[in-house]
N, C-alpha and C positions, 0 to 999 in steps of 0.2 A: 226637949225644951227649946223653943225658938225665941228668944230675946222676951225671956221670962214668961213665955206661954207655953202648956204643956196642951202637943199636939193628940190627941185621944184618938184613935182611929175607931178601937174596937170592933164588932159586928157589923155595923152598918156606920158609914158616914162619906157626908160630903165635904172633899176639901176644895176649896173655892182660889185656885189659883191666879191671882188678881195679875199679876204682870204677863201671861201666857199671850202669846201674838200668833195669828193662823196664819201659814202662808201657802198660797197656792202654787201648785204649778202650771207651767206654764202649757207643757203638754198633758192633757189627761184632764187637767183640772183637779186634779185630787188635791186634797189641804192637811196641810201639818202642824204641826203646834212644838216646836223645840221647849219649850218651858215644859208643858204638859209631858213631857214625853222624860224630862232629865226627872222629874216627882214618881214618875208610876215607876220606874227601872229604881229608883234610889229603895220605896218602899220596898218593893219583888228582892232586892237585895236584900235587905234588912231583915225581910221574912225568912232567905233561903239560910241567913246567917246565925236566925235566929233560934231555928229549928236544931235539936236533939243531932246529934253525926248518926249518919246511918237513915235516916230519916229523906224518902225522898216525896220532895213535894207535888201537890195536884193545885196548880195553880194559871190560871188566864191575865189575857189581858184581852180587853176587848174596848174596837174603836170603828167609828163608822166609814174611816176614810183609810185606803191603801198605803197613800201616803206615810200614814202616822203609822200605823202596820209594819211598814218596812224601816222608817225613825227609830222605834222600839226595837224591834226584833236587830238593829245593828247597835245599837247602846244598851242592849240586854248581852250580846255577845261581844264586846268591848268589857264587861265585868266579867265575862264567864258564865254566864249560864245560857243554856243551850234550850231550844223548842221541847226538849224532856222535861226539861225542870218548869219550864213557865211556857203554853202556848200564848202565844200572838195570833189575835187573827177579826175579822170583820164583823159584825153583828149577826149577817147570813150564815158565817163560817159556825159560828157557833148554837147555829138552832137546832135544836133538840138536845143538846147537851148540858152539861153540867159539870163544873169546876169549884173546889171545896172553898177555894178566896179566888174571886173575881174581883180586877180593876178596872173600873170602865171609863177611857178617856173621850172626853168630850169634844176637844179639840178646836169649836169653833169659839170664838174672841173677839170681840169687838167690832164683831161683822155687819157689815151697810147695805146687805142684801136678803137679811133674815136666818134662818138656821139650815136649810136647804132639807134634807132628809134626815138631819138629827132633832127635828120636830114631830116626825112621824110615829106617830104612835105607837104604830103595830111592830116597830122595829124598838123604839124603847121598851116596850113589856119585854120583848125579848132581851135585853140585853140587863134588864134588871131583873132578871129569872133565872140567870143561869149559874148564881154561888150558892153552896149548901150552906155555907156557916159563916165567912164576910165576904160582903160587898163594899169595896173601898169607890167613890164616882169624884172623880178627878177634871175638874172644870173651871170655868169662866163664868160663874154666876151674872153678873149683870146683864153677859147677853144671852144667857138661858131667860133669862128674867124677864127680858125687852121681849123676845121675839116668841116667846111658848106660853101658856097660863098653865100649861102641862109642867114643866121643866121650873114653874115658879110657882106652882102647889107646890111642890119634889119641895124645896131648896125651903119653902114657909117650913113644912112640915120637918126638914130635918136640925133647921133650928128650936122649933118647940121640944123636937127631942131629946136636944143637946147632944146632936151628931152632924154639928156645922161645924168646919173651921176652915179660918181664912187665912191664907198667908199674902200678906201683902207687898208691894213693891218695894226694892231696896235689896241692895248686894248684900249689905250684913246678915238681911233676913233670909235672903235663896240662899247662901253658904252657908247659913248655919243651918236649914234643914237637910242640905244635899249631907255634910258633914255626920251631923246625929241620923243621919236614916242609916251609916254604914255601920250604927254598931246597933247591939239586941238592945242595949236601953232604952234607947229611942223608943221600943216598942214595947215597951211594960206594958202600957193599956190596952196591948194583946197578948198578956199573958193565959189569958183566958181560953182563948180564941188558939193559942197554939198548943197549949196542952191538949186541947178537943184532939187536935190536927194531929197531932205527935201520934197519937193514943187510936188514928185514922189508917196515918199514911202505911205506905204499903214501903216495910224497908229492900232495901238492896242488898 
C-alpha cells in the first residue's frame, strides 16, 4: 500500500518510476539511475523474503547499462543476497537464457539526447523474453514515451491491462514503498506468482 494505493505487481507489470534521474559517467559513459536501482533491489528482497525457508530462488535482473549493473549488484549485496539468489547482469549477458522472475531496469530518465540503445529493438525482445512466470520493467515512462513509439505501445498496452503503476515524486511516497517492499505483504498480489515458484524452485 503506498499512500492508499495498493501496488499490484503480479505476472507482468510496469512500474513507472517518475522521480528516477540517470546519471552518467564520466569515464565509460555508462549511465545509472540510483532511484531505479533502490525499487528493483527493494522488490528482489521482498521476493527472497517472501519465499517458503528452504526455498532457493531463480531470479534476474536485467539492465542495459554496466553502470546500473554494478548499482544493483552493490545494494543487492548491502541486504544480503548474493549473484546465487538473484543474477545481475546486461541485456547480452542474458541471451539465451531464462530466469523464472525477471526485473528489467530501464534506467534512462529525462534524457535530452533520446534513449541511446534502450530503443533498440532487437535488444528489447530480448530482454523481455527472458522470465518464465513474471516480468517485473522498472522505468521512467515519460521518456520511454518521448523517445520510442516501441516502449510507448509497451506502457499504452500495459495500462489497458491493468499492469501500470506509477509511483510518484515525494519522500512520503519513495519511503513508504522502499518500507512495504521489506515485508511479504507488500507482495500479496504475488501470491499467485510465488506459490508457482515455491512449487519450482530447486530447495537447498
Amino acid at each position: 500500500m503506498i499512500n492508499g494505493s495498493t501496488l499490484n505487481l503480479g505476472h507482468y507489470c510496469f512500474v513507472d518510476v517518475g522521480w528516477g534521474i540517470e546519471q552518467e559517467e564520466a569515464v565509460g559513459h555508462s549511465r545509472s539511475n540510483y532511484e531505479e536501482a533502490q525499487v528493483v533491489c527493494s522488490v528482489i528482497e521482498g521476493v527472497t523474503k517472501a519465499l517458503k525457508v528452504g526455498c532457493k530462488p531463480n531470479m534476474g535482473v536485467i539492465t542495459p547499462y554496466i553502470a546500473q549493473r554494478g548499482l544493483i549488484e552493490r545494494q543487492l549485496e548491502e541486504r544480503g543476497i548474493d549473484g546465487i539468489m538473484c543474477e545481475v547482469n546486461t541485456v547480452d549477458g542474458f541471451q539465451g537464457r531464462e530466469k523464472d522472475v525477471i526485473l528489467l531496469s530501464c534506467v534512462r530518465a529525462m534524457a535530452n539526447r533520446g534513449l541511446g540503445f534502450v530503443s533498440d529493438e532487437r535488444r528489447m525482445n530480448v530482454a523481455l523474453t527472458r522470465a518464465r512466470f513474471a516480468l517485473i520493467i522498472v522505468g521512467h515512462a515519460e521518456t520511454l514515451r518521448q523517445w520510442s513509439p516501441v516502449w510507448g505501445t509497451l506502457i499504452d498496452d500495459a495500462h489497458n491491462r491493468g499492469c501500470y503503476q506509477i509511483l510518484t515524486k515525494g519522500n512520503r511516497r519513495k519511503k513508504s514503498f522502499i518500507r512495504q517492499a521489506l515485508t511479504s505483504n507488500f507482495f500479496t498480489p504475488l501470491n499467485a506468482v510465488l506459490k508457482l515458484l515455491q512449487d519450482l524452485f530447486v530447495h537447498s
